[in-house]
Backbone as JSON, one array per atom type, in Angstrom:
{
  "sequence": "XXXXXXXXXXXXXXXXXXXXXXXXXXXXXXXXXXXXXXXXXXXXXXXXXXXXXXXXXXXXXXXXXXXXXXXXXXXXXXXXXXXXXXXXXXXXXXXXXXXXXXXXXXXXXXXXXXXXXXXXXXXXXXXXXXXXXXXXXXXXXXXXXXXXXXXXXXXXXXXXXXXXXXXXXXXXXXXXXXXXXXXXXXXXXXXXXXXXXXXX",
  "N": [[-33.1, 54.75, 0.71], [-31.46, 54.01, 3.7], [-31.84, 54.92, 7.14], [-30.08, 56.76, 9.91], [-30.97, 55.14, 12.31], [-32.27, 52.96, 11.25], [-29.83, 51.63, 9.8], [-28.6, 51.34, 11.59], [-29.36, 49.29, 13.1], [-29.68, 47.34, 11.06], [-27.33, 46.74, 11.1], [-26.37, 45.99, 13.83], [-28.37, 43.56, 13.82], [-26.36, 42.09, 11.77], [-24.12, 41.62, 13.28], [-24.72, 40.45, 15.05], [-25.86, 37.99, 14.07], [-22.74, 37.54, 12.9], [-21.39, 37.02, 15.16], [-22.42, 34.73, 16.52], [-22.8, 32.59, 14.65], [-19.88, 32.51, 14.76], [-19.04, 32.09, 17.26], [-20.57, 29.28, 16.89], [-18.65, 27.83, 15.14], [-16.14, 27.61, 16.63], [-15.22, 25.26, 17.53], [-15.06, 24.29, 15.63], [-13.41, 25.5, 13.89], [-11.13, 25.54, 15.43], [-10.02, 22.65, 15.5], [-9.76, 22.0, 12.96], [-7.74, 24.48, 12.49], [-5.29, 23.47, 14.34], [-4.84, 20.91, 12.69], [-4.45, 22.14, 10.0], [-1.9, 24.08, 10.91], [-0.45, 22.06, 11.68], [0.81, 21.09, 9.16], [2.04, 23.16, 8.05], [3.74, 24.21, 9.95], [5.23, 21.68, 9.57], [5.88, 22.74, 7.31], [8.01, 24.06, 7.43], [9.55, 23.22, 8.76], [10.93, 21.24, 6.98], [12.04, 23.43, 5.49], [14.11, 24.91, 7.19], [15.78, 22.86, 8.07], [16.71, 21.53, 5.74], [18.42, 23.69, 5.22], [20.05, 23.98, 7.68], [21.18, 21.01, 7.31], [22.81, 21.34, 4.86], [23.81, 23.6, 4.8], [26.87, 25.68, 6.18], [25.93, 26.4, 8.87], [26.19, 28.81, 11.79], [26.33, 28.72, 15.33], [24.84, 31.12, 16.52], [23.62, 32.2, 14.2], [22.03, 29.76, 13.3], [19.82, 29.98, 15.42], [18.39, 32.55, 15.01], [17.5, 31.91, 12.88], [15.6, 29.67, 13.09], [14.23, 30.81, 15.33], [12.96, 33.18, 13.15], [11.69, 30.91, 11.27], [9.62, 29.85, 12.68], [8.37, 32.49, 13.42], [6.98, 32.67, 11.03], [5.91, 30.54, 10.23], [3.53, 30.59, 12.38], [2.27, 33.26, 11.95], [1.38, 33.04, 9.52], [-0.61, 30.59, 9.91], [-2.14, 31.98, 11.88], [-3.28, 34.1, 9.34], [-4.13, 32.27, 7.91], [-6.62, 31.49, 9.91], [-8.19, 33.41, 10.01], [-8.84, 34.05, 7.44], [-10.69, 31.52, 6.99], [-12.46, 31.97, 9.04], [-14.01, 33.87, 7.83], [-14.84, 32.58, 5.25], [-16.53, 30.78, 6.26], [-18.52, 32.44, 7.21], [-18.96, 33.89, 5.12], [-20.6, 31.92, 3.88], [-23.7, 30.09, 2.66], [-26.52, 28.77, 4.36], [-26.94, 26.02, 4.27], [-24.52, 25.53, 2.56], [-22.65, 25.64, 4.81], [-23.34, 23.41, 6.49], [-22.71, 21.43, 4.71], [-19.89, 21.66, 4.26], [-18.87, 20.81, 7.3], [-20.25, 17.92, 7.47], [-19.88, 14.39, 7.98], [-17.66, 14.77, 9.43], [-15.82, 16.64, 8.46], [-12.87, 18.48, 7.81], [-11.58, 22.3, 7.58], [-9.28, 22.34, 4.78], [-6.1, 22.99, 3.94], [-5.43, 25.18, 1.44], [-2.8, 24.81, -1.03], [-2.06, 26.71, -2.91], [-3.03, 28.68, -2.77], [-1.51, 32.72, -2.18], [-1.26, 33.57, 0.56], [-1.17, 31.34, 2.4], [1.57, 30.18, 2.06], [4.17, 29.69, 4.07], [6.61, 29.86, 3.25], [7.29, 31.92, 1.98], [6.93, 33.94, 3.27], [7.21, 37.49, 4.91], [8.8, 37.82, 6.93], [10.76, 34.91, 7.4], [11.66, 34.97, 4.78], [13.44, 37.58, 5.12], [15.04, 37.02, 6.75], [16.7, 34.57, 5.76], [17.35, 36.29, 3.73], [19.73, 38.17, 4.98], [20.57, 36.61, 6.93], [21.81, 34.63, 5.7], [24.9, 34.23, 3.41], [25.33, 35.32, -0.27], [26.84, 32.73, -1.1], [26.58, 30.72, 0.25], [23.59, 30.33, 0.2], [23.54, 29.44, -2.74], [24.67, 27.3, -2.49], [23.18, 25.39, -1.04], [21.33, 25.23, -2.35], [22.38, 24.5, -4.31], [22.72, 21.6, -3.6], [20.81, 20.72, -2.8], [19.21, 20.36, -5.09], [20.14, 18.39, -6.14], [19.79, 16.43, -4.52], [17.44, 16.0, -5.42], [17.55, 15.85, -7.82], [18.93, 13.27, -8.09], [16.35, 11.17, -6.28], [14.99, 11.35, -8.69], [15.59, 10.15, -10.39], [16.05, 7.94, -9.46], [13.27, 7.22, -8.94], [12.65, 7.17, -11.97], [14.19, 4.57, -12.13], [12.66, 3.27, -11.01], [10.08, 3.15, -11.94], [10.47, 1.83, -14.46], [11.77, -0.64, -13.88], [9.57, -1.7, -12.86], [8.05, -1.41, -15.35], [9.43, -3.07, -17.07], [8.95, -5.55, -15.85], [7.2, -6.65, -17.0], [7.41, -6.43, -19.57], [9.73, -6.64, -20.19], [12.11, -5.24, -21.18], [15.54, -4.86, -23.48], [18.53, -5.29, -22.33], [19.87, -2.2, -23.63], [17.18, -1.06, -23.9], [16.6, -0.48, -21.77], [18.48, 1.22, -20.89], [18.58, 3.7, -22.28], [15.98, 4.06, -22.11], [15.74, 5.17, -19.87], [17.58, 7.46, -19.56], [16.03, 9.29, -20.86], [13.88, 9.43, -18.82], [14.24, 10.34, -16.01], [14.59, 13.23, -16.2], [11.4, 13.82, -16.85], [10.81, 13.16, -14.55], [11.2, 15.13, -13.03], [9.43, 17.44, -12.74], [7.66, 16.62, -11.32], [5.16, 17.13, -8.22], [6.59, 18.34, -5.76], [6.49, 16.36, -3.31], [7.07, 14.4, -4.14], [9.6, 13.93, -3.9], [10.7, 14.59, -1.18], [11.39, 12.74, 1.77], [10.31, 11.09, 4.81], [12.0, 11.22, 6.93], [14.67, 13.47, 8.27], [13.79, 15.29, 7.99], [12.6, 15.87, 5.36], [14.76, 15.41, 3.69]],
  "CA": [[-31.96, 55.02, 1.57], [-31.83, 53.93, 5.0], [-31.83, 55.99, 8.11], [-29.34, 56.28, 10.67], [-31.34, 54.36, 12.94], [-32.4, 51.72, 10.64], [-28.93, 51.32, 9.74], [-27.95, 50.63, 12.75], [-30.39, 48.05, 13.44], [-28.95, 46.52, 10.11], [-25.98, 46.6, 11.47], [-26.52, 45.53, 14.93], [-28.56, 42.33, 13.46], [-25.55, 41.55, 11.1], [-23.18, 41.52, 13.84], [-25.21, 39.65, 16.17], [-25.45, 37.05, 12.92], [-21.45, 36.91, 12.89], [-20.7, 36.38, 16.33], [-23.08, 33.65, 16.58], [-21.76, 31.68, 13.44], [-18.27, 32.33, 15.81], [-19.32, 31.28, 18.19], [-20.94, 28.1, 16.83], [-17.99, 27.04, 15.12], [-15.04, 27.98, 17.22], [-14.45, 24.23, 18.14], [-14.88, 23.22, 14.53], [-11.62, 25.85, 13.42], [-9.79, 25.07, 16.43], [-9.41, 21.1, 15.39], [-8.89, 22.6, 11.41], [-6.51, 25.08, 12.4], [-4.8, 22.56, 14.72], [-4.43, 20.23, 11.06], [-3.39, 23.2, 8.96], [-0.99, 24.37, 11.89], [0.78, 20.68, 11.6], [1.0, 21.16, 7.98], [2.37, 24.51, 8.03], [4.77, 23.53, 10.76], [6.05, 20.24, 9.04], [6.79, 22.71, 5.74], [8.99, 25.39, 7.44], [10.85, 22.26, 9.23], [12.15, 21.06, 6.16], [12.82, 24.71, 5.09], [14.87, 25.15, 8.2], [16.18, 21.55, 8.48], [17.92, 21.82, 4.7], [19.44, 24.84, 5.09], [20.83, 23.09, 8.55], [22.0, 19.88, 6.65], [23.47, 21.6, 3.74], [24.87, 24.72, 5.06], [27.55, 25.44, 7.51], [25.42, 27.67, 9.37], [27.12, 28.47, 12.95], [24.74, 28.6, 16.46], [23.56, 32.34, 16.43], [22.56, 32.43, 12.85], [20.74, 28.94, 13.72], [19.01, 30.19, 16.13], [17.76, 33.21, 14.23], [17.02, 31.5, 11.53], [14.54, 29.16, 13.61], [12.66, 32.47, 15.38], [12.05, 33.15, 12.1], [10.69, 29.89, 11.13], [8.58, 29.78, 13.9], [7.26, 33.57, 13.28], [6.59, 32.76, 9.67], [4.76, 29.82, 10.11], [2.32, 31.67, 13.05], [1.63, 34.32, 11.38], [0.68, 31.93, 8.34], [-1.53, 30.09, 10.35], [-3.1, 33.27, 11.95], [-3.94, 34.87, 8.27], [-5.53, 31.17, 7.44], [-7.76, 31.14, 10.72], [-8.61, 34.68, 9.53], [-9.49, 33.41, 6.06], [-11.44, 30.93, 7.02], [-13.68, 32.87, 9.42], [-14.48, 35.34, 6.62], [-15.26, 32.07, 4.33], [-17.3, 30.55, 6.88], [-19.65, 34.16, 7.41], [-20.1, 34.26, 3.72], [-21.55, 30.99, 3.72], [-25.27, 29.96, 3.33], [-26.57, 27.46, 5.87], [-26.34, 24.49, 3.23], [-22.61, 25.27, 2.27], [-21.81, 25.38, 5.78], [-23.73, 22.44, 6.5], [-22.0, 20.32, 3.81], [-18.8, 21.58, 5.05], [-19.01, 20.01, 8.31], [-20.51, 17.17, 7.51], [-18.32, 13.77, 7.88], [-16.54, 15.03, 10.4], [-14.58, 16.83, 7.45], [-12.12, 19.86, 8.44], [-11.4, 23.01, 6.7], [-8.08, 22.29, 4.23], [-4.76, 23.87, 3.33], [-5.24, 24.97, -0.28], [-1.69, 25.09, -1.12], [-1.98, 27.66, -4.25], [-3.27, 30.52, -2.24], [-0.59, 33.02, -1.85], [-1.5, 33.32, 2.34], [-0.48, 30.21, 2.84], [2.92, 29.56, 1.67], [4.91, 29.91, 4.68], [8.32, 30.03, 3.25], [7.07, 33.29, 1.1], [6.46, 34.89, 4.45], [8.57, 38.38, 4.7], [9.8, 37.44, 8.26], [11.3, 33.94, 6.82], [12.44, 35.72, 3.65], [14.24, 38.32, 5.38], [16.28, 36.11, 7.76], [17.02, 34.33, 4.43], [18.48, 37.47, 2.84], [20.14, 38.76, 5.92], [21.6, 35.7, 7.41], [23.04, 33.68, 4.99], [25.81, 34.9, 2.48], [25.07, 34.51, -1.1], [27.51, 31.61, -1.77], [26.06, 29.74, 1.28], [22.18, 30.14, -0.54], [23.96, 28.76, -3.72], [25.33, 26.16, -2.24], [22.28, 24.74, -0.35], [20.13, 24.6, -3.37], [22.99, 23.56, -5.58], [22.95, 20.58, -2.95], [18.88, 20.28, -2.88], [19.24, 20.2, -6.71], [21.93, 17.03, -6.24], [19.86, 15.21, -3.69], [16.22, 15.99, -6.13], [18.07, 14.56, -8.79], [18.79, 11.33, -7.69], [15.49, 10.87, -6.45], [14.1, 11.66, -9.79], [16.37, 8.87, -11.13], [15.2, 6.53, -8.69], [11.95, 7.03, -9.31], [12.48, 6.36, -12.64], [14.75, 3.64, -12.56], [11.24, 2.15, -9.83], [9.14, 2.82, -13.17], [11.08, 1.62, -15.93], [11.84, -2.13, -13.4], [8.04, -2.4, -13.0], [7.3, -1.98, -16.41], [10.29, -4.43, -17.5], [8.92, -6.89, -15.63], [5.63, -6.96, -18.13], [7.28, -5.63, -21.41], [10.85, -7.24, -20.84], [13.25, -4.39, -21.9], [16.65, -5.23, -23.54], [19.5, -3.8, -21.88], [20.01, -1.1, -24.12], [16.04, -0.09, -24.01], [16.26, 0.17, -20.66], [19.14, 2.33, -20.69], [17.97, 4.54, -23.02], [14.67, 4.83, -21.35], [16.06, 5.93, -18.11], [18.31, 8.57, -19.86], [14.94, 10.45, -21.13], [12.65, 9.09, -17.96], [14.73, 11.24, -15.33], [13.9, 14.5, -16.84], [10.49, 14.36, -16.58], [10.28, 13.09, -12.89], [12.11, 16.16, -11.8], [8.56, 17.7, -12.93], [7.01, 16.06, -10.03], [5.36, 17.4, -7.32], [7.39, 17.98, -4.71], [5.87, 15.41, -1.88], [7.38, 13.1, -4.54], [10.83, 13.94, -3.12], [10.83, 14.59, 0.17], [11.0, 11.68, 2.72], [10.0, 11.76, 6.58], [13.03, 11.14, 7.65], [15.45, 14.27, 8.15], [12.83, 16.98, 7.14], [12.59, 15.41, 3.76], [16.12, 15.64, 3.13]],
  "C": [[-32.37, 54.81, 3.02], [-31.29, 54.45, 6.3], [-30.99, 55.56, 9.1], [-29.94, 54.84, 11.1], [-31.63, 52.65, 12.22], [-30.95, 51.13, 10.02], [-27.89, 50.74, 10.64], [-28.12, 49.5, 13.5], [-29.98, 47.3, 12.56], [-27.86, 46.0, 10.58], [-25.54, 45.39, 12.82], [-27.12, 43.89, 14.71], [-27.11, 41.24, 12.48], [-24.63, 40.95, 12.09], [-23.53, 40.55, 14.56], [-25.16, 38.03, 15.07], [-24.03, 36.44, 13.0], [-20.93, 36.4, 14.49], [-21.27, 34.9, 16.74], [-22.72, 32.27, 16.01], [-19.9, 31.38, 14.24], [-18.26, 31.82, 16.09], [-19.74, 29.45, 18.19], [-19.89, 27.44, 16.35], [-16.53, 27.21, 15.13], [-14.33, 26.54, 17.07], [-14.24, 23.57, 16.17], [-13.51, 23.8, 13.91], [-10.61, 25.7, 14.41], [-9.1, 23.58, 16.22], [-9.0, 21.8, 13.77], [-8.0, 23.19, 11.09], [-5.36, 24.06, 13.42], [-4.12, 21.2, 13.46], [-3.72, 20.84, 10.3], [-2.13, 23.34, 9.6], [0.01, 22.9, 11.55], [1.26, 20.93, 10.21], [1.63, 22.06, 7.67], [4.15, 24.71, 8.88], [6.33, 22.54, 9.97], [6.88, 21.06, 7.87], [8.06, 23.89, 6.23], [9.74, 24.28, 8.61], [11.72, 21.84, 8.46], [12.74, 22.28, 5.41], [14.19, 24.85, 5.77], [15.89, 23.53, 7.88], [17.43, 21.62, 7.21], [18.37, 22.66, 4.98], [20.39, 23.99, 6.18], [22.04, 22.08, 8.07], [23.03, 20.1, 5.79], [24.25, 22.58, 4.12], [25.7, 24.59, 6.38], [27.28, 26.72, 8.1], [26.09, 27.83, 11.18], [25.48, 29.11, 13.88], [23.7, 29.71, 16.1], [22.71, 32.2, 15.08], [21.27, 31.36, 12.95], [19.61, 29.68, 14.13], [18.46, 31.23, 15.5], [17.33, 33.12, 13.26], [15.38, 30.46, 12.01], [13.55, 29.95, 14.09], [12.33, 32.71, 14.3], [11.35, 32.34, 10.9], [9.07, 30.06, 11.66], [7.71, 31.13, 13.74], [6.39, 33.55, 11.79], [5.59, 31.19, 9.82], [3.38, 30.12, 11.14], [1.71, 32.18, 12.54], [0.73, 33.42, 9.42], [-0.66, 31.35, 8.72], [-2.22, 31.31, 10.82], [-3.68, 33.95, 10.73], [-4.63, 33.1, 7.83], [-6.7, 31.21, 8.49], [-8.22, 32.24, 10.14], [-9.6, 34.42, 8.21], [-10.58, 32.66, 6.08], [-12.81, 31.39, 7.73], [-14.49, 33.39, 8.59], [-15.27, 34.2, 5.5], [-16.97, 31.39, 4.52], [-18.94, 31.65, 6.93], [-19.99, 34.26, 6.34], [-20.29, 33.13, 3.13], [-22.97, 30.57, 2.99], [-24.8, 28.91, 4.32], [-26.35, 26.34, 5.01], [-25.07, 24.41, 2.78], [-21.82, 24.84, 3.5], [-22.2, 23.86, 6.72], [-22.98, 21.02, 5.96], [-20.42, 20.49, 4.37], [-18.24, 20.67, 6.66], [-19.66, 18.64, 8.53], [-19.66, 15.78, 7.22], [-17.53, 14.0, 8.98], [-15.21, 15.92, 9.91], [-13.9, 18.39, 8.06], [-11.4, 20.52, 6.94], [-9.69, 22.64, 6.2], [-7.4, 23.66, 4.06], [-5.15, 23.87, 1.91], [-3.89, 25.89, -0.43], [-0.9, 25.96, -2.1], [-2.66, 28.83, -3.89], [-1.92, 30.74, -1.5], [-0.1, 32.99, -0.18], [-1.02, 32.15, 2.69], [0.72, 29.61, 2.5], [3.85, 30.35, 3.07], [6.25, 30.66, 4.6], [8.36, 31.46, 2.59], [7.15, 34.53, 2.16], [7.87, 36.29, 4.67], [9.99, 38.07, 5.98], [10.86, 36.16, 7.88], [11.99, 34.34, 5.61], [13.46, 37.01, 4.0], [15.12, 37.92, 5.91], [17.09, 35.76, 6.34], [17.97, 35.25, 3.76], [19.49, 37.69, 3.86], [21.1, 37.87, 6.66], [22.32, 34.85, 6.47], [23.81, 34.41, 3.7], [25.39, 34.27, 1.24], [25.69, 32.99, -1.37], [26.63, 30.1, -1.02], [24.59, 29.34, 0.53], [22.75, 29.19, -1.93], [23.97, 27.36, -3.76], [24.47, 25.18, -1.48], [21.24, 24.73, -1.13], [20.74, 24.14, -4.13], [22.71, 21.95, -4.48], [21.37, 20.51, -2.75], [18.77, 19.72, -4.3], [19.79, 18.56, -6.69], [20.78, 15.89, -5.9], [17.88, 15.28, -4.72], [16.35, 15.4, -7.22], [18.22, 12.66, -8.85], [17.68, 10.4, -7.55], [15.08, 10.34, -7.54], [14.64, 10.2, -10.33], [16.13, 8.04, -10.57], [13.94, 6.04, -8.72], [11.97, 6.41, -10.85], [13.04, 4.99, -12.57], [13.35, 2.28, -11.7], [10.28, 1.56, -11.49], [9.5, 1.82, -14.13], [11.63, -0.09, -15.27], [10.58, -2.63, -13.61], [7.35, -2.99, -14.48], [7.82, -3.25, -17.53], [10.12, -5.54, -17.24], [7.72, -7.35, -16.24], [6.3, -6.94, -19.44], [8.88, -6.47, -21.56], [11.95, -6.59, -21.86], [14.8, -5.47, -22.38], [17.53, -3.87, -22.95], [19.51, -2.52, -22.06], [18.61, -0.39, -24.25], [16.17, 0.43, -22.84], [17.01, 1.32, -20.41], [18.81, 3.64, -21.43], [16.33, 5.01, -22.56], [14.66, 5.65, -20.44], [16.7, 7.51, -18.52], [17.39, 9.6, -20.25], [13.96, 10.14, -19.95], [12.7, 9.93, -16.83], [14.47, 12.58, -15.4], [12.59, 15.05, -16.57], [9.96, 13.99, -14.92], [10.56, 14.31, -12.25], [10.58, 17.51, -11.7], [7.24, 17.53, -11.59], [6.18, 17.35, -8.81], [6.12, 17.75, -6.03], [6.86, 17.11, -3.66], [6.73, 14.26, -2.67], [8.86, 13.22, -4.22], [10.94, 14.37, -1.71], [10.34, 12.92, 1.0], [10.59, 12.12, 4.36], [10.8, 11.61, 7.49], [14.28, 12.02, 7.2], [15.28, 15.54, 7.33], [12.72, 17.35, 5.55], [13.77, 15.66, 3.13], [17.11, 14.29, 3.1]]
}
């Protein structure tokens, strides 16, 4: 068991350890969180942006609906710089080594709960609070509409390409497309969104 004093000296070396590691790579999470931050940004634009397009939201609610964009993707990015600090510190020197090497910057992993923006309570409360159920209905029944189509476009991309090797008859092709739609809607989402009009 170790004695105040020596505990404090533990202590005092640990700390002096983390600020150091801070210190050394302040500039390397300031360009990583600067990356995440765009990424984080870009996904609570098309949050905001559909609701915009689809609903008939009037100024004030806008505008309160954007402050709490804007606080929900902050505070997102503030609990990732956070995260990453903490990942960084419980390092070794060869993990953190390999990390930085390349020129490579810390990622968005998009399956930790911390990072989903739109989950955020500030963005989820506006959500409840400003828009009337019918209005929420009605702006994912109309996300639903315009994810569909996609999906069907995508297949109908697949099911040309591979016609022009395999040489469908009419009726295969139609019949292909009618079960090919279905499973695009499976997709990722990046595979519907475009960059024009906040993927809408």
């Amino acid at each position: 068991v170790l004695s105040a004093e020596q505990l404090a000296t533990v202590e005092a070396v640990e700390k002096e350890r983390r600020d150091k590691l801070t210190k050394e790579f302040k500039d390397y999470l300031d360009a990583s969180e600067d990356q995440v931050g765009q990424t984080i940004d870009m996904t609570m634009d098309k949050q905001l942006q559909s609701i915009l397009l689809y609903g008939t939201i009037d100024e004030e609610r806008a505008k309160k609906l954007k402050e709490a964009s804007a606080t929900a993707a902050k505070e997102t990015i503030k609990g990732w710089r956070s995260r990453a600090e903490k990942k960084i510190l419980a390092m070794d020197a060869a993990s953190r080594d390999q990390l930085t090497q390349n020129n490579g910057m810390m990622g968005l992993d998009p399956d930790e709960a911390g990072n989903k923006p739109e989950n955020h309570p500030a963005w989820k409360e506006a959500m409840a609070t400003l828009l009337k159920d019918d209005e929420r209905k009605a702006i994912e029944g109309r996300r639903d509409e315009v994810k569909k189509r996609r999906a069907n476009a995508l297949a109908m991309m697949i099911v040309g390409d591979a016609d022009r090797y395999l040489g469908f008859s009419e009726d295969q092709r139609k019949k292909i497309l009618e079960f090919g739609a279905e499973p695009m809607l499976k997709l990722p989402i990046y595979y519907f969104e475009s960059p024009d009009n906040g993927g809408f």
